[in-house]
N, C-alpha and C positions, 0 to 999 in steps of 0.2 A: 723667964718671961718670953713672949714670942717677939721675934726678931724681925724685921719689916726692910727690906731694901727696894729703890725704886730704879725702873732704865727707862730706859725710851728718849729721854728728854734730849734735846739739840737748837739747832737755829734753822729756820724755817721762814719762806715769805708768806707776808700774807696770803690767804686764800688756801694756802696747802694746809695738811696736813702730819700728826704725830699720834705714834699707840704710844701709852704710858703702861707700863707693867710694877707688879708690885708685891714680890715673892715674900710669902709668911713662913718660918722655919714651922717645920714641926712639934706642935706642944701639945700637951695634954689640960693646956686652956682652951675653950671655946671662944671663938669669934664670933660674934653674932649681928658686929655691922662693923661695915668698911665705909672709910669714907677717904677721899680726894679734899685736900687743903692748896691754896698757893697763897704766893705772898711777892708784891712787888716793893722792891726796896723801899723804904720807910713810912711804907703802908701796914693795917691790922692783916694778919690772915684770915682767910676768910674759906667758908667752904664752897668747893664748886658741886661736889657732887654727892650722894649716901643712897648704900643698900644693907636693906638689912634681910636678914634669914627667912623671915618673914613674907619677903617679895616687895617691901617697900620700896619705892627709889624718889629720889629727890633733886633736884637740881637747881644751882644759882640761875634767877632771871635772865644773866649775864650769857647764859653758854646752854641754855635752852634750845633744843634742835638741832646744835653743832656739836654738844661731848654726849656720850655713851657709857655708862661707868656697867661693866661686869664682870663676874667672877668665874672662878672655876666651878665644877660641880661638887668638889670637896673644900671647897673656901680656903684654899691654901693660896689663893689669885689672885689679885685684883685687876682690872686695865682699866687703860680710859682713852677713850676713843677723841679723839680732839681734829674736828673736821672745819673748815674755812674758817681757819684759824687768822682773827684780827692783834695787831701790836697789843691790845688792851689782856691780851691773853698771857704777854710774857712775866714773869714771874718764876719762885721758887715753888717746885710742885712736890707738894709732903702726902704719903700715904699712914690712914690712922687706922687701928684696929679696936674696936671696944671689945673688951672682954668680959666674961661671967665669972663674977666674983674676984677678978686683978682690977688694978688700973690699966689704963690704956695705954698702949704701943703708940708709938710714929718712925718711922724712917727718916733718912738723913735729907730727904731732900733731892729731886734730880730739875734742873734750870733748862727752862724752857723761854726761847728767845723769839717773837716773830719780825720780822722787820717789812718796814713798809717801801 
């Protein structure tokens, strides 16, 4: 199955700024949407970001006009651009992969802290 690890993530003051990156091993599965998940402790996960092959993108109310989620030109990518970034942002950030004809990939997870 494809492999999904996430970087980028640290501690950061409000107003600043983090790139999230999100490397897919090489498979001979297709990806055909990438999506951006977080989760703050004893909170649902929730999604913040989705694109799919297609050219769809989507985004939480939440991080409208502040995140950016794009890929590479061979989908092996994903980022996410995370601009004036408020406390309400920190959480655990999971990258997911949907696949054609597999179930779906996620990554471990990279923690993203803002502080006020």
């Amino acid at each position: 199955q494809v492999q999904l690890v996430e970087s980028g993530g640290g501690v950061v003051q409000a107003g600043g700024s983090l790139r999230l990156s999100c490397a897919a091993s090489r498979s001979i599965f297709t990806i055909y949407v990438f999506n951006w998940y977080r989760q703050a402790p004893g909170m649902e996960r929730e999604l913040v970001a989705g694109i799919t092959r297609g050219g769809s993108i989507n985004y939480a109310d939440s991080v409208k006009g502040r995140f950016t989620i794009s890929t590479d030109n061979t989908w092996n990518t994903v980022d996410l651009q995370m601009n004036s970034l408020i406390p309400e942002d920190t959480g655990v950030y999971y990258c997911n992969a949907r696949l054609l004809h597999r179930s779906d990939s996620w990554g471990q997870g990279t923690q993203v802290t803002v502080s006020s």
